[in-house]
Structures are given as structure tokens and as C-alpha cells.
BAVO-927611 format. One line per field, with one value per residue: residue number from 1; residue in one letter; chain; x, y, z of N, C-alpha, C, O, CB in turn. Coordinates in steps of 0.2 Angstrom, whole numbers, plus 5000, padded with zeros to 4 digits. Glycine has a CB too. Example, Ala and Ser with C-alpha at 12.3 -4.5 7.8 and 13.67 -1.06 7.14 Angstrom:
pos c(1:2) $
code c(A:S) $
unit c(A:A) $
n_east c(5066:5064) $
n_north c(4972:4989) $
n_up c(5039:5035) $
ca_east c(5062:5068) $
ca_north c(4978:4995) $
ca_up c(5039:5036) $
c_east c(5066:5064) $
c_north c(4984:5000) $
c_up c(5039:5039) $
o_east c(5071:5067) $
o_north c(4983:5006) $
o_up c(5042:5040) $
cb_east c(5057:5070) $
cb_north c(4978:4997) $
cb_up c(5045:5029) $
END
This chain:
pos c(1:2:3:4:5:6:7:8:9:10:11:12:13:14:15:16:17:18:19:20:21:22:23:24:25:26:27:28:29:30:31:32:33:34:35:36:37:38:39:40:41:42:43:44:45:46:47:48:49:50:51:52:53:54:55:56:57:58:59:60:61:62:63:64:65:66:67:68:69:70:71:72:73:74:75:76:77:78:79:80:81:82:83:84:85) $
code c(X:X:X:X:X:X:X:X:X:X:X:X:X:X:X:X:X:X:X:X:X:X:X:X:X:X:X:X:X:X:X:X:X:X:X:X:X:X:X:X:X:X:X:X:X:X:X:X:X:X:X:X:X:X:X:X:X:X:X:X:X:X:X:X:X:X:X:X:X:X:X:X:X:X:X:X:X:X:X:X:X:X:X:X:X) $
unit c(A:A:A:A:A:A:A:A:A:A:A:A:A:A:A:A:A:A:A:A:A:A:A:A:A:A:A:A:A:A:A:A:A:A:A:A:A:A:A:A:A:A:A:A:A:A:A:A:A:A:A:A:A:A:A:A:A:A:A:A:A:A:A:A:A:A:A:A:A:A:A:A:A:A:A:A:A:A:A:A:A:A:A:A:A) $
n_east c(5887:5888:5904:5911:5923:5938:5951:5967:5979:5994:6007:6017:6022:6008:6001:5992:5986:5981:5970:5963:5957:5951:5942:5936:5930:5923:5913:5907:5902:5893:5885:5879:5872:5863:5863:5857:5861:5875:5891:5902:5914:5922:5926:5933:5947:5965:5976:5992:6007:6009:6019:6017:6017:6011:6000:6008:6022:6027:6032:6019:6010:6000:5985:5972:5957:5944:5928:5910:5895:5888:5877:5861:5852:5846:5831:5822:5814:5799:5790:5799:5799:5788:5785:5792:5789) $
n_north c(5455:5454:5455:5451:5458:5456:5460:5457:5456:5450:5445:5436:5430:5418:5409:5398:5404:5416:5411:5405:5413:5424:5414:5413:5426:5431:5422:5424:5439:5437:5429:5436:5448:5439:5433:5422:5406:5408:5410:5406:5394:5391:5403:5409:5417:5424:5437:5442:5438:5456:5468:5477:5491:5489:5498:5500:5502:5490:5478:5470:5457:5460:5451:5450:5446:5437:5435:5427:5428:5414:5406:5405:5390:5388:5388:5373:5375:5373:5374:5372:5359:5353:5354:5346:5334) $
n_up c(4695:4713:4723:4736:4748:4756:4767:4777:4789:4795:4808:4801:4788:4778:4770:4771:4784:4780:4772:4778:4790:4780:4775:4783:4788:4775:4773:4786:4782:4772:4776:4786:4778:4773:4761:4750:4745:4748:4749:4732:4733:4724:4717:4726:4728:4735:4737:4739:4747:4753:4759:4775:4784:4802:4815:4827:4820:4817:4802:4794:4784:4773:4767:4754:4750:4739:4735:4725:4726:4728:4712:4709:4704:4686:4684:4675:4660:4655:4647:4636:4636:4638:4626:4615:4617) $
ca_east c(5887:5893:5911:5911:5929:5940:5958:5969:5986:5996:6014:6020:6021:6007:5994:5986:5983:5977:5964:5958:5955:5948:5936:5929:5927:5918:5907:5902:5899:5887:5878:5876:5871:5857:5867:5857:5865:5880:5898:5904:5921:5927:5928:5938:5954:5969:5984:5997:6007:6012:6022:6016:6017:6005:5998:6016:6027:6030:6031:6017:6009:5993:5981:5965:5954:5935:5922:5906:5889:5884:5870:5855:5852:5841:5824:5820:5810:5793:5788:5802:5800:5782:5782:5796:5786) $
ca_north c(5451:5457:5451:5452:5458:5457:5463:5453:5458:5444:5447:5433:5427:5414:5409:5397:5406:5419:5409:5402:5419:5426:5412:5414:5433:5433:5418:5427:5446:5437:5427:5443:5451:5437:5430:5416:5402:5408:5410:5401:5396:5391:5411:5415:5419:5428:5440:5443:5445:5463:5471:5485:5493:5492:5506:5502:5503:5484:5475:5465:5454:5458:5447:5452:5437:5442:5429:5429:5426:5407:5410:5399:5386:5390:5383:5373:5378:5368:5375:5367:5352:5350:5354:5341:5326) $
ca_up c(4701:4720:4724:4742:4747:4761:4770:4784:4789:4800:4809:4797:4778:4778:4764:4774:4789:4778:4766:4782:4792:4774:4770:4789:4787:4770:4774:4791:4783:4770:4781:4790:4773:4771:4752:4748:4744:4752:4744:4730:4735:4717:4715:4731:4728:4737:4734:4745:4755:4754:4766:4776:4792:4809:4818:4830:4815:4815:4797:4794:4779:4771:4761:4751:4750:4738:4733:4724:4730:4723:4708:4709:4697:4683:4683:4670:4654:4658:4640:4630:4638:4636:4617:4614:4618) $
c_east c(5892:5900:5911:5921:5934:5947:5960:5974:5989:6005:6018:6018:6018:6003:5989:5983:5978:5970:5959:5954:5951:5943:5930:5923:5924:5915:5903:5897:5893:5882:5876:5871:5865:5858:5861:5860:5871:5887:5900:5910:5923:5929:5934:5945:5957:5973:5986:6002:6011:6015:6018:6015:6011:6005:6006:6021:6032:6027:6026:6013:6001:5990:5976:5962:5945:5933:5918:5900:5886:5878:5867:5855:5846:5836:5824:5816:5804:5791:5790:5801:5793:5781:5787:5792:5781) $
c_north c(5454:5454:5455:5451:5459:5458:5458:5455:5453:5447:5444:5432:5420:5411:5405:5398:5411:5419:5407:5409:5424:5424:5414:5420:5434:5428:5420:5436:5441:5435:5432:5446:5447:5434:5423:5412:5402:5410:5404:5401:5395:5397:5413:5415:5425:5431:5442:5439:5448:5466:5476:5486:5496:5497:5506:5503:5497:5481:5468:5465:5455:5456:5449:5445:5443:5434:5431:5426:5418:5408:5402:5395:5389:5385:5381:5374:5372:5368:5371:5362:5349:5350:5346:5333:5325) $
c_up c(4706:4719:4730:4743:4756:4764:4778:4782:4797:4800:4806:4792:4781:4777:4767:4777:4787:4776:4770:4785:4786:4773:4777:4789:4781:4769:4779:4788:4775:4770:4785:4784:4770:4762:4754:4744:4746:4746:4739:4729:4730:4713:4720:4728:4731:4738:4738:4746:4751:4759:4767:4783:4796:4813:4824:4827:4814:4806:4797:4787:4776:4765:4758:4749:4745:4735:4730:4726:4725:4717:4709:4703:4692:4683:4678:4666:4654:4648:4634:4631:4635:4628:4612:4614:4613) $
o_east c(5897:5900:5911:5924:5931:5950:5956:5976:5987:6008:6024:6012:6021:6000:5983:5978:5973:5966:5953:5948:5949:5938:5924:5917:5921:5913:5897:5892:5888:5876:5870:5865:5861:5853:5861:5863:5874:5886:5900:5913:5929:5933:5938:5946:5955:5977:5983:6000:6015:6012:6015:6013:6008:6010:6009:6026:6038:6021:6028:6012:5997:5992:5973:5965:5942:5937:5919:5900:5883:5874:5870:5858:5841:5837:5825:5811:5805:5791:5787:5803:5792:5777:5785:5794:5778) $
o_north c(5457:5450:5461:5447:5462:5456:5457:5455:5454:5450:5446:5433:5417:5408:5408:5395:5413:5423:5406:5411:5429:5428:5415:5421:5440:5427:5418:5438:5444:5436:5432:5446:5450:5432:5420:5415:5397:5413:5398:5405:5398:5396:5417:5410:5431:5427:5445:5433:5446:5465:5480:5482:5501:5501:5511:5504:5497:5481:5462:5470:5450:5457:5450:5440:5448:5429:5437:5420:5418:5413:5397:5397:5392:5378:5386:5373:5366:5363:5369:5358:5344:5347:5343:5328:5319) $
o_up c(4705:4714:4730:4741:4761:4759:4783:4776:4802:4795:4806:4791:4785:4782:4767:4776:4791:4776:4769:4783:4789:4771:4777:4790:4780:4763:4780:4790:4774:4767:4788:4786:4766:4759:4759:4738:4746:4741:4741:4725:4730:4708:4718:4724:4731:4741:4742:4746:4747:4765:4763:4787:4795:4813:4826:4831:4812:4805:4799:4784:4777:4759:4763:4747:4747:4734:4728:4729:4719:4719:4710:4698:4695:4683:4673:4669:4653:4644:4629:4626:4632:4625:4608:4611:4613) $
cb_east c(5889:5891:5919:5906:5930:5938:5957:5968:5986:5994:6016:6022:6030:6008:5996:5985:5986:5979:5965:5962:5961:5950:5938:5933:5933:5921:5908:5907:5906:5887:5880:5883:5877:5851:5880:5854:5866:5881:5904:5902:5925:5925:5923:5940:5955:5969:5984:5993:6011:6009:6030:6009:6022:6005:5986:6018:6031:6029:6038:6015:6010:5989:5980:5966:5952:5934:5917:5907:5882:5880:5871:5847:5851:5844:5817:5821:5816:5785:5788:5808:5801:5775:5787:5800:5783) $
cb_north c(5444:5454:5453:5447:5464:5453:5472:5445:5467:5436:5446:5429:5425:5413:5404:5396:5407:5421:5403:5396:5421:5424:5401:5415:5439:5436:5411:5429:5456:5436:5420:5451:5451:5444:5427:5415:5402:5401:5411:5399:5393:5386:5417:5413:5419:5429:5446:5444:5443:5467:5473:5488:5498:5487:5506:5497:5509:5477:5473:5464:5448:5462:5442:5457:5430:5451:5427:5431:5435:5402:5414:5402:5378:5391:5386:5370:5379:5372:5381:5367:5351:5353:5364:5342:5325) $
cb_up c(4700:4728:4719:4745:4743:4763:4773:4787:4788:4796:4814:4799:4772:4781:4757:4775:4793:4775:4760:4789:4794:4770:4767:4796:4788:4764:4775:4799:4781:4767:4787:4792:4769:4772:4753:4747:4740:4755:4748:4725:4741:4712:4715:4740:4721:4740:4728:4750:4765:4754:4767:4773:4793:4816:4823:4834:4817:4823:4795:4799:4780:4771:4762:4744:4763:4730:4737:4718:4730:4730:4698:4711:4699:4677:4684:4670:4645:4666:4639:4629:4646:4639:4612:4618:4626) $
END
């Protein structure tokens, strides 16, 4: 299965603002990507903050945020069903 992955790096420490800015950017690039079903957010999860330094050589916080693509439900088995009765 995919794991759709993503990177944000913010001027401050700040989980929330990350999970939100995260969940936006890997529910838009799979709706780009045509995912059905969409993401199933009871996979996301995100690690950080790390320090590390912007292209101006100020300290800032990055977070990694990944998902995986929702799985469809299984059709049910028509065959087992009809022999059962």
C-alpha cells in the first residue's frame, strides 16, 4: 500500500499547526492524484519538531506528516452466502 508523505517546516514549535497544515497538503495532493476513497486519517500520523535551518539561516521546526490511501471495502462473497441457506 502507498503512504502518501509529506514535509512543513514553521518559525515556531507547534503540533497543531503542523497536523492541520499536513492533513491539508496530503488530502489535496491525493485528490490531485485521483486516490479513491481518499485518505484514511486513522493512519496519519506526525513526527517532529526538528530543528533546522531556512534558506535565511533562521531556526525553524519541521514536521513530517504521511497517510495511507483509505482501502475499499470488501465485496461480499455472494457464493458463500447462497450455499448457506
Amino acid at each position: 500500500m502507498e503512504k502518501y508523505r509529506e514535509v512543513t517546516a514553521l518559525p515556531f514549535a507547534h503540533l497543531h499547526e503542523a497536523s492541520s497544515t499536513l492533513r491539508r497538503s496530503l488530502g489535496r495532493r491525493m485528490l490531485d492524484d485521483g486516490v479513491p476513497g481518499g485518505p484514511d486519517w486513522s493512519t496519519f500520523r506526525v513526527v517532529g519538531p526538528v530543528e533546522v535551518f531556512d534558506e535565511a539561516g533562521f531556526i525553524a521546526y519541521e514536521y513530517r506528516g504521511s497517510v495511507e490511501p483509505r482501502r475499499p471495502a470488501p465485496l461480499p462473497n455472494i457464493r458463500s452466502q447462497a450455499g448457506s441457506s
